[in-house]
C-alpha positions as CSV (number, residue, x, y, z in Angstrom):
1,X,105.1,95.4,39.9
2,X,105.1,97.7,43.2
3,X,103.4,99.2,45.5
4,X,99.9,99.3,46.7
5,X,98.5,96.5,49.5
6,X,98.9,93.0,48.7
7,X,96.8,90.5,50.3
8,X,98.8,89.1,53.2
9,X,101.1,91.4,53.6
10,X,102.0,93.0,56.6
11,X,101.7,92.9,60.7
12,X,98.9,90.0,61.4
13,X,96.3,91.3,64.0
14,X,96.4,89.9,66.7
15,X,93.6,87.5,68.2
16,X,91.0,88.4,70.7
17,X,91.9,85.2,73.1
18,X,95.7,87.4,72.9
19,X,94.3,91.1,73.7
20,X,92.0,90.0,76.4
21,X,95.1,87.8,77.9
22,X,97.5,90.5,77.4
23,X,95.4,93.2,79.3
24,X,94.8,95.2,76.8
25,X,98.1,97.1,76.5
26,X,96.8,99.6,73.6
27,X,94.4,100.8,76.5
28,X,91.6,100.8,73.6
29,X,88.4,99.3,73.8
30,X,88.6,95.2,72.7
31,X,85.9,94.7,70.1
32,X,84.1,91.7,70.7
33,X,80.9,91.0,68.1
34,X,77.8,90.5,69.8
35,X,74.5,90.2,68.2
36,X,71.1,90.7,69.5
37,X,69.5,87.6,71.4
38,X,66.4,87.1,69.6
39,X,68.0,87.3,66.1
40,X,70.7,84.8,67.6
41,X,68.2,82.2,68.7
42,X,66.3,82.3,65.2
43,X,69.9,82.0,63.4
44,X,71.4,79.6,65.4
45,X,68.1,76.8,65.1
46,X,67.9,77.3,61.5
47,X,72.1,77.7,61.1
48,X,73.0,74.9,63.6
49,X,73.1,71.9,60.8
50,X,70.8,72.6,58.2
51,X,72.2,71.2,55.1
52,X,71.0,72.9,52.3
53,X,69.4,70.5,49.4
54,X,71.3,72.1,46.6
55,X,74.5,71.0,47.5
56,X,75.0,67.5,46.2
57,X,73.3,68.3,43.3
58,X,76.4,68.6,41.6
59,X,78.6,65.6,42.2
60,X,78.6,62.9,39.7
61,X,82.0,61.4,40.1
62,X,83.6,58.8,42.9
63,X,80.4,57.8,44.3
64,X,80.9,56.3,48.1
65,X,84.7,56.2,48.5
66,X,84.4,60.1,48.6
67,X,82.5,61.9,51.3
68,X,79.4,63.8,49.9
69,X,79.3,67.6,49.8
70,X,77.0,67.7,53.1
71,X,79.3,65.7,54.6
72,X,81.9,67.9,54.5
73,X,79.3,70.7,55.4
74,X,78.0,69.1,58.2
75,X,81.5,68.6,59.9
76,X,83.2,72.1,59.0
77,X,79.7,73.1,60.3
78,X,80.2,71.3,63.5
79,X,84.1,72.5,63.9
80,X,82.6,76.5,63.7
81,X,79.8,75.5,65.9
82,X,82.6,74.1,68.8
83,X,84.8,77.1,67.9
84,X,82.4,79.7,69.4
85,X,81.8,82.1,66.0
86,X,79.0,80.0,64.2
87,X,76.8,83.8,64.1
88,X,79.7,85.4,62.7
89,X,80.3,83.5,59.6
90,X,77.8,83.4,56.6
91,X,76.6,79.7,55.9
92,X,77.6,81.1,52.1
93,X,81.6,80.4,53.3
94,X,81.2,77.3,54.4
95,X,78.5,76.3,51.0
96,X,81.2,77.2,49.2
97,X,84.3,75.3,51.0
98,X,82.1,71.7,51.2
99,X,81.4,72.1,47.3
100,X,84.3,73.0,46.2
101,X,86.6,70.1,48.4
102,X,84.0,67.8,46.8
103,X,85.4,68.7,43.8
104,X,88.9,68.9,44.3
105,X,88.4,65.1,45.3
106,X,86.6,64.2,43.0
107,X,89.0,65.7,40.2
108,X,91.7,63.4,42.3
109,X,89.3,60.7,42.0
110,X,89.2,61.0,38.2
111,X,93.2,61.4,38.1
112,X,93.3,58.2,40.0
113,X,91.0,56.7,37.4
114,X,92.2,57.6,34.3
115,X,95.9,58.4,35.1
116,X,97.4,62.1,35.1
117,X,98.4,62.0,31.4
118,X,96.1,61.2,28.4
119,X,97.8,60.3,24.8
120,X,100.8,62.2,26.2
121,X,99.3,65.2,27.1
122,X,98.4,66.5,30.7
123,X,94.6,65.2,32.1
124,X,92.3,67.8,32.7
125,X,91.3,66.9,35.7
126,X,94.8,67.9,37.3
127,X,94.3,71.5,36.0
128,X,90.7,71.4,37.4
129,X,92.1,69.8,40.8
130,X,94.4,72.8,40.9
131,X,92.0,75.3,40.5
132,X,89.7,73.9,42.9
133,X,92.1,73.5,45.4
134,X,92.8,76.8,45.3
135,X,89.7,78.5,45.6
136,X,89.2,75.8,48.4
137,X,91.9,77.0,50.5
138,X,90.8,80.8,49.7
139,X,87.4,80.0,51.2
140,X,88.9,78.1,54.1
141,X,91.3,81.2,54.9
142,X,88.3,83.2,55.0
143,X,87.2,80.7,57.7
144,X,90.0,80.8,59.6
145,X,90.4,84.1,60.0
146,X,87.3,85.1,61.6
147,X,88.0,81.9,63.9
148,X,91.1,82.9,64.9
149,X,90.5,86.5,65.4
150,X,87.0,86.5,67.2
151,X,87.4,83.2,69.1
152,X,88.1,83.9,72.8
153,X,89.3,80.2,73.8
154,X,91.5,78.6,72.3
155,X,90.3,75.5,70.2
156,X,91.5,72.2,71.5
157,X,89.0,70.1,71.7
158,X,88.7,66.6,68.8
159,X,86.3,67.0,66.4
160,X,86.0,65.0,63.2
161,X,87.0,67.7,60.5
162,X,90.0,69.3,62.9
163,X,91.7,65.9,62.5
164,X,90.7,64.8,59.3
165,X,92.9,68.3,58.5
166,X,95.7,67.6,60.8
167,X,95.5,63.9,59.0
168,X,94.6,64.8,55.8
169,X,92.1,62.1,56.0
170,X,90.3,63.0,52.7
């Protein structure tokens, strides 16, 4: 199959932190998101950490070796806070990346269990794993990418979720 746009393809833009070093060499105006103070204020004390109630309704399997869904919210919550671009992403995103690493892991969880082939045929759970690590890393590339592009620091600072990644902790 050819052409059209594929996903990924081409020049990457580059990141505010680079135009506003560079000095603006394309002479046009830098866009940088801003959003009205009192709306921010409102957003930002219900946003900050509140874990919605909904989201460990789902998990049933592993129990306490595996981090809960808000968990995982509350430190990829945390990591977007630090990062500068908490108003810019929807709290949807990172709903969606804590409850579906809980069930990556918890599909591992049941591989480890029960072993990765059943009666000589392939577990499910390995198929599920895949699936949900996929759409795991399609949400978290979402995330990235309006960090990377709106964030006008550079993010160096330790926080618990930015090393768990770099460690692959869980």
């Amino acid at each position: 199959m050819t052409g059209g746009k594929r996903t990924g393809s081409g020049r990457k833009p580059k990141a505010l932190k680079e135009k506003i070093l560079d000095g603006n060499p394309g002479k046009r105006e830098i866009k940088v998101n801003k959003f009205p103070e009192k709306n921010n204020k409102k957003t930002r004390a219900k946003q900050k950490n509140d874990i919605p109630e909904y989201i460990d309704m789902a998990a049933k399997e592993g129990g306490k070796p595996l981090p809960s869904a808000s968990d995982i919210f509350k430190l990829i919550s945390d990591f977007i806070t630090a990062s500068g671009c908490r108003d810019l992403i929807s709290p949807f995103l990172l709903e969606d990346f804590a409850f579906l690493r809980r069930s990556y892991l918890e599909c591992e969880y049941m591989n480890k269990k029960l072993g990765r082939i059943l009666s000589k045929k392939r577990s499910p759970y390995v198929l599920m794993a895949l699936d949900y690590h996929k759409a795991m890393i399609s949400v978290y590339d979402q995330i990235w990418n309006i960090v990377s592009r709106n964030s006008e620091t550079k993010y160096e600072s330790k926080n618990d979720f930015f090393d768990l990644l770099t460690k692959r902790g869980f």
